[in-house]
Structure formats: structure tokens, C-alpha cells
VEXKOLKE-912434 format. One line per field, with one value per residue (C-alpha): residue in one letter; residue number from 1; x, y, z. Coordinates in Angstrom, 1 decimal. Layout:
! VEXKOLKE-912434
residuo: [A_...]
num: [NUM_...]
px: [X_...]
py: [Y_...]
pz: [Z_...]
END
This chain:
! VEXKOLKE-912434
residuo: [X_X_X_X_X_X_X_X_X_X_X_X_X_X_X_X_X_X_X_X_X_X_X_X_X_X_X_X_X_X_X_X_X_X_X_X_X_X_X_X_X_X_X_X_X_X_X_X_X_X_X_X_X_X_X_X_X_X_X_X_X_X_X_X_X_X_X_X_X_X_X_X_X_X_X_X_X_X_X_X_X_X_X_X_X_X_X_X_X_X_X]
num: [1_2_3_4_5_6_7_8_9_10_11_12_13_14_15_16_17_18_19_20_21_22_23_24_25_26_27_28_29_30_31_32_33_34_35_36_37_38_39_40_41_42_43_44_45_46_47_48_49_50_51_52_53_54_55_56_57_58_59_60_61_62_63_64_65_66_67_68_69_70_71_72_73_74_75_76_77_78_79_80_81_82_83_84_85_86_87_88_89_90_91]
px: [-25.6_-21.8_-19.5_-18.1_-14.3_-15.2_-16.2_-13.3_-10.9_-12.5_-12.2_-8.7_-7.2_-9.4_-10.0_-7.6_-6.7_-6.6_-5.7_-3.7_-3.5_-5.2_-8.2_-11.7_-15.0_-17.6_-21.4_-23.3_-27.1_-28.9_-32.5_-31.2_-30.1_-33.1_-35.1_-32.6_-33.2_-29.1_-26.4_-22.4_-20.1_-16.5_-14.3_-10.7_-9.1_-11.2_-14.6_-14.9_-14.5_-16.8_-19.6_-19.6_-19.7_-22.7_-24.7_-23.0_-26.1_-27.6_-24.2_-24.7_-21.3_-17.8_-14.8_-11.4_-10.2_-6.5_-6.7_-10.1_-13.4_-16.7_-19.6_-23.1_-26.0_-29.1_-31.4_-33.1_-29.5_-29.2_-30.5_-30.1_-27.3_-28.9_-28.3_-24.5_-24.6_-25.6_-28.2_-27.2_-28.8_-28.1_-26.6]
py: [61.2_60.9_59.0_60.8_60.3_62.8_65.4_64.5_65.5_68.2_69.7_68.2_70.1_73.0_74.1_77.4_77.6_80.9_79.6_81.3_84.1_82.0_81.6_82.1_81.1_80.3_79.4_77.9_78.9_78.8_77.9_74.2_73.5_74.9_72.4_69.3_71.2_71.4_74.0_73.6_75.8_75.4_76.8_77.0_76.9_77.6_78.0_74.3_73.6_76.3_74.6_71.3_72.0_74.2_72.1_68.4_66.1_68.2_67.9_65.2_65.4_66.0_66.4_67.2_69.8_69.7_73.1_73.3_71.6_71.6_70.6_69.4_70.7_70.6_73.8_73.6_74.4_77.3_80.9_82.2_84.9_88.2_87.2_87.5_91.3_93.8_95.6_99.4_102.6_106.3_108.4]
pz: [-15.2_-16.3_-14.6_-11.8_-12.2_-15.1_-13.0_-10.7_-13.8_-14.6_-11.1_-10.6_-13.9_-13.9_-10.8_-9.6_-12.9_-14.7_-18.1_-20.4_-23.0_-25.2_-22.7_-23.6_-23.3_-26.2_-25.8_-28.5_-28.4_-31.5_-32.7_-34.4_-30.0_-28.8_-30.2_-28.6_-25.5_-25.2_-24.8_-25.5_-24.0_-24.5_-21.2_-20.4_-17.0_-13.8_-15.1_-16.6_-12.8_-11.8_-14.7_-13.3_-9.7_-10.5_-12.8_-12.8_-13.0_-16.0_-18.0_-20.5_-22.8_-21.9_-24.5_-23.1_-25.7_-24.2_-22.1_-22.8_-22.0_-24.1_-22.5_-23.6_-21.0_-20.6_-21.2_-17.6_-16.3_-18.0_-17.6_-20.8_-22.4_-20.9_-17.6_-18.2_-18.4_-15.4_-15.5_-16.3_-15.5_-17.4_-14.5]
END
């Protein structure tokens, strides 16, 4: 596992934090990280916080991208992309 005063940063800088115009979120799930068994997401403002409170001890890179994080994860953490989206019924 990383080094905790990471995660402390993370929460520190992030946390609250809305970000700004510029905000966004990107996840990186292809074939070629499916095989590493490894997801990156790079997250501004309140939900790098949200990320590493959730799944800390399966995060295995952090780069500080000024306003931004990227983290490296590991698959087991992660549900997939389908689960981002409701569930929506025809009325």
C-alpha cells in the first residue's frame, strides 16, 4: 500500500473541493489495462478525495496533476462503467 501521508494530501487538497470550470473526470478502461488488472482515472476537486477514502489500499499510483489527481487502481476495486448510469424505465 502507498504511503499514507499521500492519501493525507489527497484528502487535505481535495476534499470539499468542487473544482473549477475546467473540472472533469476521465476513466481509462481498455483491453491493453484489462490484462494488468489496472484502471486510471484522472479526478479534479472533491472526488480524488472521495476515490481514496473509498478504495485507498487498492490504489497503487498517485500523480499530482496540479488541480488534478490520476490514480492507478486495481480492477477488484472497481465495478465497471455501467454501473455509473441509472437504470431507466420507458414510462
Amino acid at each position: 500500500m502507498l504511503d499514507r501521508k499521500i492519501y493525507d494530501k489527497i484528502i487535505r487538497e481535495f476534499k470539499g473541493k468542487a473544482g473549477g470550470p475546467e473540472g472533469e473526470s476521465i476513466l481509462v478502461d481498455n483491453n491493453e489495462e484489462r490484462k494488468t488488472g489496472l484502471i486510471e482515472i484522472y479526478v479534479h476537486g472533491k472526488n480524488a478525495a472521495k476515490i481514496a477514502e473509498r478504495c485507498w489500499p487498492a490504489i497503487t499510483e498517485v500523480k499530482f496533476e496540479g488541480e488534478a489527481v490520476t490514480f492507478t487502481i486495481k480492477r477488484s476495486a472497481f465495478r465497471g462503467v455501467h454501473t455509473a448510469f441509472k437504470i431507466v424505465r420507458e414510462e
